[in-house]
N, C-alpha and C positions, 0 to 999 in steps of 0.2 A: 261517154260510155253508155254503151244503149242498155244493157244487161239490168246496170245498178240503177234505171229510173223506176223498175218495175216494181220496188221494196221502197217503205215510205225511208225519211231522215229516221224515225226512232228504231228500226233495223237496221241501220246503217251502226246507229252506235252503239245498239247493244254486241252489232258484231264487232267494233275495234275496240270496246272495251275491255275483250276476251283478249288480244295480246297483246304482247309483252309490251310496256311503256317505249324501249328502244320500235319494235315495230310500228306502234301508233305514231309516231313521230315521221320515221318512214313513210307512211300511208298519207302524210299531208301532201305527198309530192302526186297523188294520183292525178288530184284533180283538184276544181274548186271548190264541188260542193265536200270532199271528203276533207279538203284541209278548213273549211269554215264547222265540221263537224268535229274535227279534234281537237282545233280553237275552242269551238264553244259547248260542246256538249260533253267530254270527256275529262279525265281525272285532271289531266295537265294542266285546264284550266282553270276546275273548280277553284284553285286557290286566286284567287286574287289578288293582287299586288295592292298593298297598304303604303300611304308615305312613312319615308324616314326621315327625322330633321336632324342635320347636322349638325351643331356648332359648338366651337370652343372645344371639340374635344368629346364631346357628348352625341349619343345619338342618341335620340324618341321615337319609339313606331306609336302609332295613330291606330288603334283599332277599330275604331266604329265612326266612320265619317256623317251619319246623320246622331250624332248626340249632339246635345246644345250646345257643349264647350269642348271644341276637339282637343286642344292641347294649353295646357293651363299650367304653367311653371315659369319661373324666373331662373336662369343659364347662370352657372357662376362665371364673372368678367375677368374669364383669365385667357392668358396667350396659348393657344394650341396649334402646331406646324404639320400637322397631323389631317390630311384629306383624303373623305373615300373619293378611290377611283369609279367606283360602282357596287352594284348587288346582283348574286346569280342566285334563284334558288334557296336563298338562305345562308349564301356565302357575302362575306362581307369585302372587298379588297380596298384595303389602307397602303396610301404612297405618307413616311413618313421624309418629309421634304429638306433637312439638313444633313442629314447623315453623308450624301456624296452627289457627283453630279447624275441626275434622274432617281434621284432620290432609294427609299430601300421599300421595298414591299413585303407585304405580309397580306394571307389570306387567311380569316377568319370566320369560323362558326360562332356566332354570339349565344347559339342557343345550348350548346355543349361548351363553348372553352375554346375548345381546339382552333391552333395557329400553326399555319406553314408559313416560313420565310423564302422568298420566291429569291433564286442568281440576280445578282446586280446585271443590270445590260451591260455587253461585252466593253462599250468606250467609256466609262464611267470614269476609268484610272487616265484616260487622257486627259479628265478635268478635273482632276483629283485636288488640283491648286486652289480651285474655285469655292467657295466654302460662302459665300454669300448664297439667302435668303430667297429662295425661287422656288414658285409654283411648280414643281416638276409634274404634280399629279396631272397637272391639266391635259398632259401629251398621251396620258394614258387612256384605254378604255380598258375596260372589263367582263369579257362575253361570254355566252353559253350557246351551241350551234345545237339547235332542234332538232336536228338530224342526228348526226353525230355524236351528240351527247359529251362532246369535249366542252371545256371550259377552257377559254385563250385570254393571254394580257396583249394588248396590240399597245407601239409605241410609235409615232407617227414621226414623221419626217418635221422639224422645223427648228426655230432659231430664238435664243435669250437673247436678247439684246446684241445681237451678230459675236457673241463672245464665247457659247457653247452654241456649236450647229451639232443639228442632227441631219445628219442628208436622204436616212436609210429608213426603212419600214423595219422595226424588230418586234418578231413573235414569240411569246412561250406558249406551249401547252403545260397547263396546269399537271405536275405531277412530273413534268422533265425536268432537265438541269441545266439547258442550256436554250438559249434563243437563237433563233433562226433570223437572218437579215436578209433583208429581199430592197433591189432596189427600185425608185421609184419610175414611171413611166416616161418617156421623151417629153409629154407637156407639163413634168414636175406634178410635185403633191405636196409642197410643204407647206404647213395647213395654220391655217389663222386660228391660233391658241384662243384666242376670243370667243369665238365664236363655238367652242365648244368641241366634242369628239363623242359621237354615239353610233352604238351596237343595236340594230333590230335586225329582227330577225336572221342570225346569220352573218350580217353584211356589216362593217365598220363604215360609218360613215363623218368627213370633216370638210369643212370651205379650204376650199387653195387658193392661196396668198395670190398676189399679183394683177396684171391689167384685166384678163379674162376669167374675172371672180367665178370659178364652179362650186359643185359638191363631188369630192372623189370617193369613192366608194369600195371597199375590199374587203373580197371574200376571205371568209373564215375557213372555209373546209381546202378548196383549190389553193389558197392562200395567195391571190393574182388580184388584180384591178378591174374593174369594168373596164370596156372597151371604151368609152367612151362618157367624161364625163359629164355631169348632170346640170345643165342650168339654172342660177336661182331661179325664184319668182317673179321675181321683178327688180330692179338697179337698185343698187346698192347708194346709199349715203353716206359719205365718209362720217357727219357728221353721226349718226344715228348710230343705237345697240342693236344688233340683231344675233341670232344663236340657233343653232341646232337642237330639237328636241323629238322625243317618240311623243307619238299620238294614236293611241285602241292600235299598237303594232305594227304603225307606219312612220317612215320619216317624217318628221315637220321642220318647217322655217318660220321662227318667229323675229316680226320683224315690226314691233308695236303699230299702230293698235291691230295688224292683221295675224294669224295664223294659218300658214296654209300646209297644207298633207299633201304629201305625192303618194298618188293612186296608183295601186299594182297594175302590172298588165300591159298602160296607157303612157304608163311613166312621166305624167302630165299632173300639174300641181292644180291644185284645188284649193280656196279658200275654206275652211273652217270656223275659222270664229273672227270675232272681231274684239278686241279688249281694250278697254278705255281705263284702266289699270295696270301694274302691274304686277308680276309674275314669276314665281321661285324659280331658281333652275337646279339642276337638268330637267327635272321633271313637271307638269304639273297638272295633269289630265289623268284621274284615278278612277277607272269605271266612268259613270255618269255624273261627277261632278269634278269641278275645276278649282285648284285652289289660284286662289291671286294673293298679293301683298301689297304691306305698306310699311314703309320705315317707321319703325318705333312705334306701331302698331300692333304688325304678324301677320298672320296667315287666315285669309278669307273663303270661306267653300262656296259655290254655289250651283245650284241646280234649275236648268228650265225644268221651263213645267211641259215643253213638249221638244222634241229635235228637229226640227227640218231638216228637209235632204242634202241643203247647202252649208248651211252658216248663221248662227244667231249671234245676239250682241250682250257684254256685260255692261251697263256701266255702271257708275258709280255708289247710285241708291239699291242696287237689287243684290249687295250681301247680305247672306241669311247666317250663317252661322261666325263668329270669330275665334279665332286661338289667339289669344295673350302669350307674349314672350319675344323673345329674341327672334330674329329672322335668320333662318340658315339655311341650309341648302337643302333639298327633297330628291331622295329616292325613294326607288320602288323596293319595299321589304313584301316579299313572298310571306302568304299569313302562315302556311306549313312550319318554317323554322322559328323566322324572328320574331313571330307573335306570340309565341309558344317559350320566349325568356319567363323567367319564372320572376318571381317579385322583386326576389336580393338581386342586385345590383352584381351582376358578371361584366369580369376585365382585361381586356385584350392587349398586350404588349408585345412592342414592338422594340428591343437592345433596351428594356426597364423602361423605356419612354410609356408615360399611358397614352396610349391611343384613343380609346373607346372605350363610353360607360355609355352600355348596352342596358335601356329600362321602359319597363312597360309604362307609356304614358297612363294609361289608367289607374294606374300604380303608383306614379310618380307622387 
């Protein structure tokens, strides 16, 4: 656009400032420089995503990642079947994983209270016999389209121990009653639970099972597949962990000790970091610093002292801060809601089950 070079970037923002959050979301699609303007310089951003830790039943936001001791508590050792699917916003989504097959959800506000019970997915009662102990959350993600401003549960195509199959894509939007089934493409998409299931920007993304390991990828708004799936990185080893994660609002592939991001545009993977540790999931890239872990240790932050264009390296000696505790899982809590839990201890259920005790780590 020749017009908009002619006003610096901070005209630029004070003009999308001026509407409406749904229009500034819209205005990402102009261009680059207007979508790296509403990324970074506008309300939507200002909030910055804090981790969440998971476990047992408990979640901790993390409010200030350069204090000395990010997260200092001891988890009481009890059994909890209870996993967030994700966080939008300051919503929280809980798959509580015995109730039936794909378990039963609920979306919650921890910062108010407030809980909706989301429809069981339509084949639930086909496995209705099945009453053993499975991860259902894994198949879920949980997203919010920046556009659109809709909030979707996606449920991916794949298989328990060949004993419940899932063949189909099912979608809710948040606030219907019913899920939509879409099937998947002629080269299949039933997705390697493993390896994880995430939402950037928009786009759902998981690995597909099988001889020609991809990343399949599906939109949220269209509600269709890319034409063409995504390549890993680089070969896969059976023997080795590897998983799906977002990176500053890009896909990543982590695949110890590398991290690589696929770059907009290019659609072409990049290496990012290299890590000689390891590493929480889903998440673990918060702003400018990175947490890593250690069993029976916790959760480690650190920060270079400068970024390169490509790629730096952690290793072993260059943890600066520690969190004592339990290791669990990390997401991203928006500071706007979940930061904003007040001292007392707020409680989210799910058919009387606790689900979640929602508490300000610095509180704790």
């Amino acid at each position: 656009m020749a017009t908009e070079q002619s006003f610096s970037t901070d005209v630029l923002v004070e003009i999308l400032q001026k509407l409406r959050p749904s229009s500034r979301r819209r205005a990402r699609l102009v261009c680059r420089r207007w979508r790296d303007a509403v990324n970074e310089r506008t309300a939507e951003m200002e909030s910055r995503p804090m981790p969440l830790i998971w476990d047992a039943g408990v979640a901790y936001v993390i409010r200030d990642l350069s204090s000395e001791s990010l997260w200092r508590t001891k988890l009481p050792a009890v059994s909890h079947r209870s996993y967030p699917v994700g966080t939008c916003n300051g919503l929280l989504c809980i798959c509580y994983n015995e109730a039936r097959a794909g378990g039963a959800l609920t979306v919650a506000n921890p910062a108010t209270g407030d809980t909706m019970r989301l429809p069981p997915l339509p084949c639930a009662g086909v496995f209705a016999g099945r009453r053993g102990y499975e991860r259902w959350d894994a198949a879920y993600s949980f997203a919010y389209h920046p556009t659109t401003g809709r909030y979707k549960v996606v449920h991916v195509p794949c298989s328990y121990d060949r004993l419940c199959d899932f063949g189909t894509v099912q979608v809710l939007t948040l606030g219907e009653t019913a899920w939509r089934e879409l099937p998947p493409p002629a080269i299949g998409a039933r997705c390697d639970l493993a390896a994880g299931v995430v939402s950037v920007d928009g786009v759902t993304h998981w690995v597909m099972v099988g001889g020609d390991t991809r990343v399949v990828s599906f939109d949220l708004d269209a509600e269709c597949f890319a034409s063409a799936a995504t390549p890993l990185p680089r070969l896969l080893d059976k023997h080795r962990n590897y998983h799906l994660t977002e990176v500053h609002g890009r896909l990543g592939f982590v695949i110890l000790p590398d991290v690589w991001v696929l770059e907009r545009g290019t659609q072409q993977w990049s290496l990012r970091y290299k890590l000689h540790v390891g590493i929480p999931r889903p998440h673990f890239v918060f702003g400018d610093c990175v947490l890593t872990r250690r069993d029976g240790l916790g959760f480690f932050g650190h920060r270079p002292k400068s970024t390169p264009p490509s790629s730096w390296k952690i290793e072993r000696a260059t943890q600066t801060q520690a969190i004592e505790g339990h290791c669990g899982k990390l997401y991203p809590a928006p500071r706007r809601r979940v930061a904003h839990v007040p001292q007392a201890t707020s409680h989210v259920d799910v058919q009387k089950e606790p689900v979640a005790v929602i508490k300000d780590a610095s509180g704790a």
